[in-house]
C-alpha positions as CSV (number, residue, x, y, z in Angstrom):
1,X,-26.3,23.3,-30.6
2,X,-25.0,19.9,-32.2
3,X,-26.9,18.5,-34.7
4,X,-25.6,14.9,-33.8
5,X,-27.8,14.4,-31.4
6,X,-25.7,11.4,-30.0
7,X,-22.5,13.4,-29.6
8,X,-21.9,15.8,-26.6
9,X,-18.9,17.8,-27.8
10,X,-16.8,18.5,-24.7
11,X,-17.6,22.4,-24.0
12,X,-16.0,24.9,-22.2
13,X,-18.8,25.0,-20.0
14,X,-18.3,20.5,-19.2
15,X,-14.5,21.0,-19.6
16,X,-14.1,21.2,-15.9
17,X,-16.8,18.4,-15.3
18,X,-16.0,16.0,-17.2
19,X,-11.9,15.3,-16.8
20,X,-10.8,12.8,-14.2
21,X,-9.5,13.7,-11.3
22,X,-6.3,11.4,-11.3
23,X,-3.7,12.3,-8.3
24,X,-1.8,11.0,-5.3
25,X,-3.7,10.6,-2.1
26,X,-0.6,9.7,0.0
27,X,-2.8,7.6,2.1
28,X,-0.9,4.3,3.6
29,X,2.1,3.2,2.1
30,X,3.1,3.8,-1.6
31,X,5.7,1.8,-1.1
32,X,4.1,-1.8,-2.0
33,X,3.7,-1.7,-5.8
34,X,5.9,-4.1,-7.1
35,X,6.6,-2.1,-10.0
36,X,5.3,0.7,-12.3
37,X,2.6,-0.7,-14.4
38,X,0.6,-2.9,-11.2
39,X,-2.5,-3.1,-11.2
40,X,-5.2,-2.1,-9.0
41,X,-7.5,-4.7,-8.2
42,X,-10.5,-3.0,-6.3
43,X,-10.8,0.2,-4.8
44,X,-9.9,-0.1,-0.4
45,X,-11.9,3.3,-0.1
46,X,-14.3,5.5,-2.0
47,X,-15.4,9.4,-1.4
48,X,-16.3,12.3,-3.2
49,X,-14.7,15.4,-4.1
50,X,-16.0,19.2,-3.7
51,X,-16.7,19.5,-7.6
52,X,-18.7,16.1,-7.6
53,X,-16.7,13.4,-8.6
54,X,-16.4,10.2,-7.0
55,X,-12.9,9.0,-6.0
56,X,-11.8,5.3,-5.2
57,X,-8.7,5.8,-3.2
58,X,-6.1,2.6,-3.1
59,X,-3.9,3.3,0.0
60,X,-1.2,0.9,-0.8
61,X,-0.4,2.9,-4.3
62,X,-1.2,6.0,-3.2
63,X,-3.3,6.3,-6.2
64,X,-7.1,8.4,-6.5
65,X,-9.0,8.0,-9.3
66,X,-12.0,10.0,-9.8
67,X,-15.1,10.5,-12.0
68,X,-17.8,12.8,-12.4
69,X,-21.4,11.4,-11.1
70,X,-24.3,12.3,-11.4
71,X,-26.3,13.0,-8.1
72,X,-25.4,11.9,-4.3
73,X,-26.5,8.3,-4.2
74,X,-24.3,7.2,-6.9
75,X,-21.8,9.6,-5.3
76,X,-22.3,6.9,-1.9
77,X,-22.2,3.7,-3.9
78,X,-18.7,4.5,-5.7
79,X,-17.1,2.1,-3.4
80,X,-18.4,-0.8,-4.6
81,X,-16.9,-0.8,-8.2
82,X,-13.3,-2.0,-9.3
83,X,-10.8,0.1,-10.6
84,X,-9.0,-1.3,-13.0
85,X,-5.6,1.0,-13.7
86,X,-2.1,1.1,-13.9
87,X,-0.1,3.4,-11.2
88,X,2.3,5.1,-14.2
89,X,-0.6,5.9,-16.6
90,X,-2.0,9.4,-16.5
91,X,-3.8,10.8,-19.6
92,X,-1.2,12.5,-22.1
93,X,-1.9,11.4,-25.2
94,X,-3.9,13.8,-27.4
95,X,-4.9,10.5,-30.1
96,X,-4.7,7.4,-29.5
97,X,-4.4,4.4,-32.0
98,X,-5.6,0.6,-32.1
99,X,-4.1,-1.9,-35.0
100,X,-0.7,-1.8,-35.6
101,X,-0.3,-3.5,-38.7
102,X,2.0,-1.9,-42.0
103,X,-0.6,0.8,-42.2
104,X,-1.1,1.9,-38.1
105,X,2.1,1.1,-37.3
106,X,3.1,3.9,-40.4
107,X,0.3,6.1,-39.3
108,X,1.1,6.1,-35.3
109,X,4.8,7.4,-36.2
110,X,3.9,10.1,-38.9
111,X,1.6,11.2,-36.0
112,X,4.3,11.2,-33.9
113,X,6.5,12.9,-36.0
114,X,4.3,15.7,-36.4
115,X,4.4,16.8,-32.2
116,X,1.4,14.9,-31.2
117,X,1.6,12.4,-28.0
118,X,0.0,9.4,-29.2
119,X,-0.9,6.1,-27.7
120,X,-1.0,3.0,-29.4
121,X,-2.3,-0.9,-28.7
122,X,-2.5,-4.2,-30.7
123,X,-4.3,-7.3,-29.4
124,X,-1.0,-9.0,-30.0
125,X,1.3,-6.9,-27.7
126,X,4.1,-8.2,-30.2
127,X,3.4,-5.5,-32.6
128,X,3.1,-2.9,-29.9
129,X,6.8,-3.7,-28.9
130,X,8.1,-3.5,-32.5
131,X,6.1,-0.3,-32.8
132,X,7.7,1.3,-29.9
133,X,11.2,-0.2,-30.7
134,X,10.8,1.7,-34.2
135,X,10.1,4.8,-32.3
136,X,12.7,4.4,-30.4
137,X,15.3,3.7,-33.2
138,X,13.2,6.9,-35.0
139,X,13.8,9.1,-32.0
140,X,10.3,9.6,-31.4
141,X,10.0,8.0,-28.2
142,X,9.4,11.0,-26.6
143,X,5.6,11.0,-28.2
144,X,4.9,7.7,-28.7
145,X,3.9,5.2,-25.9
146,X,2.6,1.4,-26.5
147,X,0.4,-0.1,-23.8
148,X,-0.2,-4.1,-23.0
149,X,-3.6,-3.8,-21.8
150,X,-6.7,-1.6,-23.2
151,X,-7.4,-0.3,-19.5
152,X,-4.2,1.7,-19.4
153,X,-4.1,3.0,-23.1
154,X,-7.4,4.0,-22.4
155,X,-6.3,6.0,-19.6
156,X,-3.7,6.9,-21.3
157,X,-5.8,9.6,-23.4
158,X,-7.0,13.1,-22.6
159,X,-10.9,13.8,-23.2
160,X,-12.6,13.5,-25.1
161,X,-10.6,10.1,-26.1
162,X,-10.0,9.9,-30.1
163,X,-9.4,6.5,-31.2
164,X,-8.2,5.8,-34.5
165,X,-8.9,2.5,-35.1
166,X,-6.5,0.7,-38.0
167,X,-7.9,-3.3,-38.3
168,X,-8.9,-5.6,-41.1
169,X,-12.6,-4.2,-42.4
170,X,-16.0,-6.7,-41.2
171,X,-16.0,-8.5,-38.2
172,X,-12.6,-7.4,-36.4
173,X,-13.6,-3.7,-36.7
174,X,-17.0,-4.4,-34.6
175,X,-15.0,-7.1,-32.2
176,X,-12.2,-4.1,-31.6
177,X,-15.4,-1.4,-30.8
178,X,-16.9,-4.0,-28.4
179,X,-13.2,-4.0,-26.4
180,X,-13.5,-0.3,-26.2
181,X,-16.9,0.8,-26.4
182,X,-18.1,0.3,-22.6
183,X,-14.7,1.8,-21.2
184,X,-15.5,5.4,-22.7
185,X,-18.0,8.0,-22.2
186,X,-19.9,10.3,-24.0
187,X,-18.0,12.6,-26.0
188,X,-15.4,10.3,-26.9
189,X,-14.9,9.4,-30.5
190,X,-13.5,6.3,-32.3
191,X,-12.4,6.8,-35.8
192,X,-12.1,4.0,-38.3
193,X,-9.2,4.4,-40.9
194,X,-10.0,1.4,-43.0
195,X,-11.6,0.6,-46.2
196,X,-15.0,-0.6,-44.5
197,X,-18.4,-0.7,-46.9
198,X,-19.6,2.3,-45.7
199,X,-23.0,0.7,-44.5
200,X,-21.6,-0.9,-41.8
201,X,-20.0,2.5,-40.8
202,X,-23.8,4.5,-40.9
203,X,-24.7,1.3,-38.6
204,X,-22.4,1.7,-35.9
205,X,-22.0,5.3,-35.8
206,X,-26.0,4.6,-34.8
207,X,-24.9,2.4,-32.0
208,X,-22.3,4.4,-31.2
209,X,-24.8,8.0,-31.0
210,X,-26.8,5.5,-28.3
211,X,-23.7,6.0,-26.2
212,X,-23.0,9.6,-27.1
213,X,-20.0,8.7,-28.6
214,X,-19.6,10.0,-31.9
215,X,-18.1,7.4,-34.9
216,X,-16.3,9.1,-37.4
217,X,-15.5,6.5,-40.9
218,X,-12.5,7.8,-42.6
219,X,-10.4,6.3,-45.7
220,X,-6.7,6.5,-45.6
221,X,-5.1,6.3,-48.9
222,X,-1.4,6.6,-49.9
223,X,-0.3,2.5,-48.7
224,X,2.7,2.6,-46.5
225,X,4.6,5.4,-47.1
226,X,1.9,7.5,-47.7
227,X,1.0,6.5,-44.0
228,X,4.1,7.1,-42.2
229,X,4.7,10.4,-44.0
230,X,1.3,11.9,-45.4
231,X,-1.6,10.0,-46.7
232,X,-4.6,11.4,-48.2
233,X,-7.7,11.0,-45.8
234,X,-11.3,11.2,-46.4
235,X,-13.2,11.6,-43.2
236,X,-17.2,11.7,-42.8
237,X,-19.3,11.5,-39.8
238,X,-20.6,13.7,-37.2
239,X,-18.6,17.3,-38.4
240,X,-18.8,18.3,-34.9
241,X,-16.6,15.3,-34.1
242,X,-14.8,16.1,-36.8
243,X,-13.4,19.4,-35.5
244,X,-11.9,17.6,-32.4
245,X,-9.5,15.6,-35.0
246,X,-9.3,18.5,-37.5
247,X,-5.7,20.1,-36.0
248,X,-4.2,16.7,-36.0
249,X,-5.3,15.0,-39.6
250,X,-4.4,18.6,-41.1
251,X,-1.0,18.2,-40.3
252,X,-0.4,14.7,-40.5
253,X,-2.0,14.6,-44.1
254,X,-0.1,14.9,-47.1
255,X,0.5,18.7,-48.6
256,X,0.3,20.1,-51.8
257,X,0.4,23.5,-53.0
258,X,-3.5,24.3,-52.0
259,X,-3.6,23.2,-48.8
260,X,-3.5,19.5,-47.0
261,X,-5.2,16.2,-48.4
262,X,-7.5,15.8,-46.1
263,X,-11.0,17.7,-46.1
264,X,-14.7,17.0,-43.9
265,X,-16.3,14.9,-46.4
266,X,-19.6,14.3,-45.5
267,X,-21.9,13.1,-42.6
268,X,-22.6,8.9,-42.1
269,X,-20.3,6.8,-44.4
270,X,-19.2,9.8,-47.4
271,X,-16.2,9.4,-45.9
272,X,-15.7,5.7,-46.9
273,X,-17.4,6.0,-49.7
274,X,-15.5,8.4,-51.1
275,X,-12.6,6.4,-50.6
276,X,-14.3,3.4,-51.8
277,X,-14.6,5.0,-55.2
278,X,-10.8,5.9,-55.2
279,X,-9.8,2.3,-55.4
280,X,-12.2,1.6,-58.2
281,X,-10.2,4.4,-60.0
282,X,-7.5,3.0,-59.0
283,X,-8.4,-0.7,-60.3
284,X,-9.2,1.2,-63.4
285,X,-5.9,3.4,-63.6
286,X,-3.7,0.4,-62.5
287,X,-5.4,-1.8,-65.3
288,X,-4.8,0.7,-68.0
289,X,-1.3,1.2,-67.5
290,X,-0.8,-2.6,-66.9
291,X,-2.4,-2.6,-71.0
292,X,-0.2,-0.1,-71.6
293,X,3.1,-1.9,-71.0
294,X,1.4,-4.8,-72.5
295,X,1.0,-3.1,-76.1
296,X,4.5,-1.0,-75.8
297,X,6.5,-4.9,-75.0
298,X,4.1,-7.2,-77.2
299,X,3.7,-5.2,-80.4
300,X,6.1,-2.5,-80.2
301,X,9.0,-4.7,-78.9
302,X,10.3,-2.3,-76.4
303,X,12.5,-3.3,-73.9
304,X,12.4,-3.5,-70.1
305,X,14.9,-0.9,-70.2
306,X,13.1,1.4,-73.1
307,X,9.8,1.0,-70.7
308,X,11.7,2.3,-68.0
309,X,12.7,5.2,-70.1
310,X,9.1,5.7,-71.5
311,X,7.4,5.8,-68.5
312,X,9.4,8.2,-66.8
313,X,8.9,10.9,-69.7
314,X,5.7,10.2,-69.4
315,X,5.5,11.3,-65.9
316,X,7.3,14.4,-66.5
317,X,4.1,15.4,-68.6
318,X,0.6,14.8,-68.5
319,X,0.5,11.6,-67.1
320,X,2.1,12.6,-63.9
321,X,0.9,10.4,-61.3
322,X,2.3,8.1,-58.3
323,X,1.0,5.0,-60.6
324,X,3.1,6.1,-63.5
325,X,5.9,6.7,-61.3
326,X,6.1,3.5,-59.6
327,X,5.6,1.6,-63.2
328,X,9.1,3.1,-64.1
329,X,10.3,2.1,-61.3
330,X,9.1,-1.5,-61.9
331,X,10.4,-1.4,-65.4
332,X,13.9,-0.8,-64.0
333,X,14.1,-3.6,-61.5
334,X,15.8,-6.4,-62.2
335,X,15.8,-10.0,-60.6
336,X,18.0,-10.6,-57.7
337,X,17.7,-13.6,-57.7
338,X,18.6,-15.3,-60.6
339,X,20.7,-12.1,-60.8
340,X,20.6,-12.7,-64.4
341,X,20.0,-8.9,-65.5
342,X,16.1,-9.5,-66.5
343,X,13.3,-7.7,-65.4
344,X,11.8,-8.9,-62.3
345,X,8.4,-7.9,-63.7
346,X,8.2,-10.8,-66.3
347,X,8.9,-13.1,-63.4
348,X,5.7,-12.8,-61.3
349,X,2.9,-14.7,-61.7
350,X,0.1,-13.5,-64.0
351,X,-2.3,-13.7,-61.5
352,X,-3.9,-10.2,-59.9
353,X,-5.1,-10.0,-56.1
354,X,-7.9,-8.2,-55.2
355,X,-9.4,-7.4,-51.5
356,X,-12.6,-6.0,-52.5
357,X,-13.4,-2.3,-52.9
358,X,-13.1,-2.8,-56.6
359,X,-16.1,-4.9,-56.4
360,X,-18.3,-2.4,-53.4
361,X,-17.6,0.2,-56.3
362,X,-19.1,-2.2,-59.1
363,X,-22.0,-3.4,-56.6
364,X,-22.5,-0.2,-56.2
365,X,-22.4,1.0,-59.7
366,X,-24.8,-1.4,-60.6
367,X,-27.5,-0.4,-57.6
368,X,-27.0,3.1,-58.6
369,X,-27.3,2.6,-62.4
370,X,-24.1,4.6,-63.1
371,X,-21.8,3.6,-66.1
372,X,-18.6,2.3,-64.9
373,X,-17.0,0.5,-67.8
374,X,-13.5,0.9,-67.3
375,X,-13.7,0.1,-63.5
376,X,-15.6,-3.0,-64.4
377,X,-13.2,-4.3,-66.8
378,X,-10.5,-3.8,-64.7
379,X,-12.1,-5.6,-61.6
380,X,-13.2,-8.7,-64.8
381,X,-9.3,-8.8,-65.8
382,X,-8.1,-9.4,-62.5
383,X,-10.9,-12.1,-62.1
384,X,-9.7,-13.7,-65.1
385,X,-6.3,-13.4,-64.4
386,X,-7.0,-15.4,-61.3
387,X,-8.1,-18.2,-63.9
388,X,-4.3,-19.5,-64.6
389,X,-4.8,-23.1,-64.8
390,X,-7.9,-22.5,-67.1
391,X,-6.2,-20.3,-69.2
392,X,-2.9,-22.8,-69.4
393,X,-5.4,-25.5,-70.8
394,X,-7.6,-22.7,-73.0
395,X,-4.4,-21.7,-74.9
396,X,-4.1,-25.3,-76.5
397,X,-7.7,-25.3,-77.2
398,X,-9.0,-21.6,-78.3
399,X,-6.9,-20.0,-81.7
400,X,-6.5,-16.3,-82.7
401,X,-4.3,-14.2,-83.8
402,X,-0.8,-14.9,-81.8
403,X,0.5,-12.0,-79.2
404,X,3.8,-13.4,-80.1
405,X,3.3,-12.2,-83.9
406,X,2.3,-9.2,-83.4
407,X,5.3,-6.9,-84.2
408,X,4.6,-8.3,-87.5
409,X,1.0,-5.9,-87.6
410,X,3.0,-3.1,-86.5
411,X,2.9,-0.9,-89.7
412,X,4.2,2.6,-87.6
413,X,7.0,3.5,-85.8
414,X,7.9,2.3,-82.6
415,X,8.6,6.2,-81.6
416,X,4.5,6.7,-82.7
417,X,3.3,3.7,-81.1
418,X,4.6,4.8,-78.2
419,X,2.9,8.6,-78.7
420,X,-0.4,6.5,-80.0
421,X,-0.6,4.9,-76.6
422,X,0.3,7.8,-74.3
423,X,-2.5,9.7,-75.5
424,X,-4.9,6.4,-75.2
425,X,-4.0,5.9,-72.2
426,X,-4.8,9.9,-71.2
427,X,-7.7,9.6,-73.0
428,X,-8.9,6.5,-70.8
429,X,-8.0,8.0,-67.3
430,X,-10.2,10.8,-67.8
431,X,-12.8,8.3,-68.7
432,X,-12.3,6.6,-65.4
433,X,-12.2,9.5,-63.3
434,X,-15.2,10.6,-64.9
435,X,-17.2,7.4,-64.0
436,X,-15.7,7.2,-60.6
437,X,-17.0,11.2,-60.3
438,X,-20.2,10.5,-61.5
439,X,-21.0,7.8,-59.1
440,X,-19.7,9.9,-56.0
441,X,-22.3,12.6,-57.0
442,X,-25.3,10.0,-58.3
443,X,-24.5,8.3,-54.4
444,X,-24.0,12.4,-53.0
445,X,-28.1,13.2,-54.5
446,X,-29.4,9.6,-53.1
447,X,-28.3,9.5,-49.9
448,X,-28.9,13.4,-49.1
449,X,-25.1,14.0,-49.2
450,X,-23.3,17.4,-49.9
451,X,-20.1,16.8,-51.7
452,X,-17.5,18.6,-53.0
453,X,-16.4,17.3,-56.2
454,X,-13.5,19.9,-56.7
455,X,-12.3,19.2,-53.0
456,X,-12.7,15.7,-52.9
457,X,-10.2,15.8,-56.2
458,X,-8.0,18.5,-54.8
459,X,-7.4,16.3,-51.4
460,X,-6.2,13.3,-54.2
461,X,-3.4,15.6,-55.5
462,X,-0.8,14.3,-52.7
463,X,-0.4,10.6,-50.9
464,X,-2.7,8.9,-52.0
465,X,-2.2,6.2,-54.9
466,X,-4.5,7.6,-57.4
467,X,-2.1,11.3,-57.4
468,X,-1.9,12.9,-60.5
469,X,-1.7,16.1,-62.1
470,X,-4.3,16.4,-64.0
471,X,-6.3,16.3,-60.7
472,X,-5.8,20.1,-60.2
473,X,-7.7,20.3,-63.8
474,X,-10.5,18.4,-62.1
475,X,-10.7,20.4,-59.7
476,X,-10.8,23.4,-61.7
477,X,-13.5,21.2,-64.3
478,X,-15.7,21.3,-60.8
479,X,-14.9,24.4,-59.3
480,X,-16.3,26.3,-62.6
481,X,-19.2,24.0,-62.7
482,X,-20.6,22.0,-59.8
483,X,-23.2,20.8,-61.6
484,X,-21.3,19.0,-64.4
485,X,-22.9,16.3,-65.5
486,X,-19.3,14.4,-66.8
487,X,-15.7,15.5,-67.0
488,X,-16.4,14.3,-70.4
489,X,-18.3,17.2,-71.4
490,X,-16.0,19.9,-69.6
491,X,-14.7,22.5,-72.8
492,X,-11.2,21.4,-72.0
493,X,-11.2,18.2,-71.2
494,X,-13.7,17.3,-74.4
495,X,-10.9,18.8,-76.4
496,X,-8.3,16.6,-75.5
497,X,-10.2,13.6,-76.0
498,X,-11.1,15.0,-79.0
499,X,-7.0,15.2,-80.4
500,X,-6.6,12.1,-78.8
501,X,-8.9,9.9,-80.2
502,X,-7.2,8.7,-83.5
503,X,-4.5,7.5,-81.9
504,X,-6.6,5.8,-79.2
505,X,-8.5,4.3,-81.8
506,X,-5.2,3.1,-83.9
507,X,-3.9,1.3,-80.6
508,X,-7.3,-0.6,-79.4
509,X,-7.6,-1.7,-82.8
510,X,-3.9,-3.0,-83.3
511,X,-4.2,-4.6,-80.0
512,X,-7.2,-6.3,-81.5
513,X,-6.0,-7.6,-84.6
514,X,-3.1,-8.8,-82.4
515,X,-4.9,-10.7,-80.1
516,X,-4.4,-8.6,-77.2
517,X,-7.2,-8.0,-74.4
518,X,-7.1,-4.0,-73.8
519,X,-10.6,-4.6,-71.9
520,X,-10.1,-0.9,-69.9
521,X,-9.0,1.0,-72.8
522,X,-11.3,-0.6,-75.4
523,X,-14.1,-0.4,-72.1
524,X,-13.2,3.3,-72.2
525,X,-13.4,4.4,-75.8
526,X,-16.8,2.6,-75.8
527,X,-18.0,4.6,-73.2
528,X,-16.9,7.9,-74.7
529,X,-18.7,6.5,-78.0
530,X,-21.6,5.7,-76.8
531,X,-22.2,9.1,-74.3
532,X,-21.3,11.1,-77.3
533,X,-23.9,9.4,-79.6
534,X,-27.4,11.2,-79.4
535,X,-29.3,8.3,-80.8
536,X,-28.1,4.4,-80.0
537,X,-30.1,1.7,-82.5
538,X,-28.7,-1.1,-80.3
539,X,-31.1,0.5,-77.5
540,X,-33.8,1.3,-79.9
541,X,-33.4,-2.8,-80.7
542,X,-33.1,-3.5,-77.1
543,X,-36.1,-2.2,-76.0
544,X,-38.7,-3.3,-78.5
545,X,-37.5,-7.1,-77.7
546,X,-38.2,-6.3,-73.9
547,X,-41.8,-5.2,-75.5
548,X,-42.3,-8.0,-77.8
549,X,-41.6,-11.2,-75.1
550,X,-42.9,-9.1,-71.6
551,X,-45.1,-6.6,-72.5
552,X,-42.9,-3.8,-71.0
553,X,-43.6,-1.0,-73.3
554,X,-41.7,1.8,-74.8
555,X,-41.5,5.8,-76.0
556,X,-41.1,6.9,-79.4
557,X,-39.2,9.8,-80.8
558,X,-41.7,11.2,-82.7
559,X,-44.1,12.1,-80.2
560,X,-45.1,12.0,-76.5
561,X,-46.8,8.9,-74.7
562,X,-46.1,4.9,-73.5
563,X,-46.8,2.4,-76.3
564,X,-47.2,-1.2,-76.8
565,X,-47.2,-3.1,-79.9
566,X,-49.4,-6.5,-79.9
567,X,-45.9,-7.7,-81.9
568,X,-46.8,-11.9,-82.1
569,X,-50.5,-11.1,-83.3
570,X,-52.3,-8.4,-85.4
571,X,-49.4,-5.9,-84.7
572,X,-51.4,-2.9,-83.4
573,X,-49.6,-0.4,-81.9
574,X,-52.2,0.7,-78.4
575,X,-51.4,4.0,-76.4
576,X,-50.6,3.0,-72.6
């Protein structure tokens, strides 16, 4: 028996109840439809099958359309409701999808591609078009069918309907579940596949359970090309909805050598939460190596070229990731349109978008009381890179040492600055990972979830953005303990910090004396510092202000109890 109790899963037992009857009467003249997609405006005639489903019968399409009722006296008052469908449609598709911008334009064809009949629909029919014209050119017409009005794609799927739903997160997602909401039944499901606050998913899988439709909240990662040819997914909800949508996600999902990138996450929003968390790693991993290339150009003088060249031997080792990748990439691209031969990288403007799951991770971070430092600093630096014109006008003003001097404080190598900040930048991505981790579980305990740490990072190893190697280590970090408090303390990742230290030391504190913000690695190293430090003065200090101005107590190390010191008077320590 479901747990769900707003979800009827379609049984074998309702199979045969609960499918349409959709087939040619042959009553009157069929020939009157002035073409294939018309439209039936109200049903001529109504009766009632031998299995106990009303029909409304249109004689001059020669259309029936039937659905189960409940009882004989709705079974006589069928006649008086519309039907509102199109002659051609008849229910093929096995998924259907509903926002066909970059990402479910991507998504609808990689489904496509991988055998399943989908149907898709856009408010703006515009996009449908160019979504079935890339079929077309694609050869994947055959599988893929756009519809104009919601009423037909709606027909257009077999029960119970899945309905992947691809549109900007907030007020479009809940305007796009109004349009469909009241044209399905119980046992359909609607799946959202983008980055929503996963609140407002546990809310309207709520109202959703009212109509026993089940609501299933599911990141997508990977951008476009992860989309049209295997993302990394992360769905939660009802797992008995999630069995219906199991055979397709499996195989539309990226694959790595354990399996697909996609997994049951968890029940209400885990699934977009989970995801939610990736992009604050990423924001973290993306700042990091942006602080990377800064050091490696600044100080060490390297050029566009010798970047490109150093980040690609990076990814060949331990920093083997999709960001990585793409930075090499970027480092080799030069600008077509001066067509000069320069990097196209120094050209764009020094000012980093954002759309706002780097700050749910940081609200939530905070709410939770869970050590993010090198998430936060990379959400801060893209605030303040936002602050061009102040910065323009602060540069005339403020003085410290000058990036533009710095080669002169390089006193190694070029070859060891480069090793210096590979390992820093190692060292940091474990610390990010580890705070990301840390707040997926802290969330996990609150909120009564059971997650997988070890799956959640296996299903990261292919499509989406945050793929790296050293995710099958995390895996294995969780899968031998799932109770680990931090990667930071796992016996072989401590170890590497450990060897890598020194050199991330040498490179935050040349970057310093150089004048060069490295907020996410200088966030990081603080927060290895400080977790590995059994005693912390600054908090001893911290806390017996809080006592001395508001009364608010404090422990002692050297023996049980809750003190208070009368600090402004006769400075007599009372037991609480």
């Amino acid at each position: 028996m479901s747990k769900h109790k707003g979800f009827v899963p379609v049984g074998l037992r309702e199979k045969k109840e609960r499918f349409d009857c959709i087939g040619m009467a042959f009553v009157g003249s069929i020939g009157v439809a002035s073409g294939a997609s018309a439209r039936v405006g109200a049903a001529v005639g109504a009766r009632t099958n031998g299995c106990g489903t009303a029909c409304a019968i249109t004689p001059a399409l020669g259309l029936t359309r039937c659905r189960t009722v409940r009882g004989s006296a709705h079974s006589r008052s069928v006649a008086k409701k519309a039907w509102v469908v199109s002659a051609a449609v008849e229910p093929t598709a096995q998924v259907g999808l509903v926002g066909l911008a970059v990402m479910g334009q991507n998504l609808a064809l990689n489904i496509a591609e991988k055998g399943f009949d989908i149907a898709v629909y856009n408010r703006s029919y515009e996009k449908t078009k160019d979504t079935v014209a890339r079929a077309e050119r694609e050869s994947l017409s055959d599988k893929l069918k756009g519809y104009e009005s919601v009423d037909d794609f709606i027909a257009a799927l077999q029960k119970p309907r899945k309905i992947i739903m691809l549109v900007k997160a907030g007020a479009p997602v809940d305007a796009t579940i109004a349009t469909l909401k009241d044209k399905l039944e119980p046992g359909d499901m609607i799946i959202d596949g983008g980055n929503e606050w996963y609140t407002n998913t546990e809310r309207r899988g709520k109202e959703m359970e009212e109509k026993q439709i089940a609501y299933i909240g599911m990141g997508v990662s990977g951008g476009e090309e992860g989309a049209r040819y295997g993302p990394s997914m992360m769905p939660g909800g009802p797992k008995e909805a999630y069995s219906f949508i199991e055979p397709i996600v499996t195989k539309v999902a990226a694959q790595v050598n354990d399996g697909p990138c996609v997994t049951y996450i968890g029940p209400g929003g885990a699934g977009n939460y989970v995801k939610m968390v990736h992009n604050g790693i990423e924001y973290g991993d993306m700042q990091l190596i942006g602080e990377a290339y800064d050091v490696l150009s600044t100080i060490g003088g390297l050029s566009a070229d010798q970047l490109a060249s150093t980040f690609a031997d990076w990814n060949k080792g331990m920093l083997d990731s999709f960001l990585v990748e793409i930075t090499a990439k970027i480092m080799a691209q030069k600008d077509t349109l001066l067509n000069d031969g320069s990097a196209l990288v120094s050209k764009i403007l020094d000012k980093s978008g954002s759309k706002g799951t780097g700050m749910w991770t940081m609200e939530e971070a905070v709410r939770r009381a869970v050590p993010a430092p090198t998430i936060m600093a990379a959400l801060e630096a893209r605030y303040l890179s936002a602050l061009k014109d102040e910065r323009i006008e602060a540069a005339k003003v403020l003085k410290g040492p000058e990036p533009a001097n710095a080669k002169e404080k390089l006193t190694v190598s070029q070859e060891q600055l480069v090793s210096d900040v590979q390992a820093a930048l190692y060292a940091s991505k474990i610390c990010s990972y580890a705070q990301g981790m840390n707040l997926i579980r802290t969330a996990a305990n609150e909120n009564g979830w059971e997650l997988d740490l070890g799956e959640i990072a296996r299903i990261w190893k292919g499509g989406c953005i945050i793929r790296a190697k050293f995710l099958d280590r995390i895996k294995a970090a969780y899968v031998k303990d799932s109770k680990l408090p931090s990667l930071l303390v796992d016996p072989d990742f401590a170890k590497e910090l450990e060897s890598a230290q020194a050199a991330w030391r040498n490179v935050v504190s040349l970057a310093v004396q150089s004048g060069i913000a490295v907020p996410a690695m200088s966030g990081s190293i603080s927060y290895y510092d400080t977790y590995r430090r059994a005693t912390l003065p600054s908090s001893q200090m911290v806390q017996a202000q809080r006592d001395f101005f508001g009364s608010h107590t404090y422990q002692r190390t050297d023996t049980n109890g809750v003190y208070h010191t009368r600090w402004s008077s006769d400075g007599v320590t009372e037991t609480m």
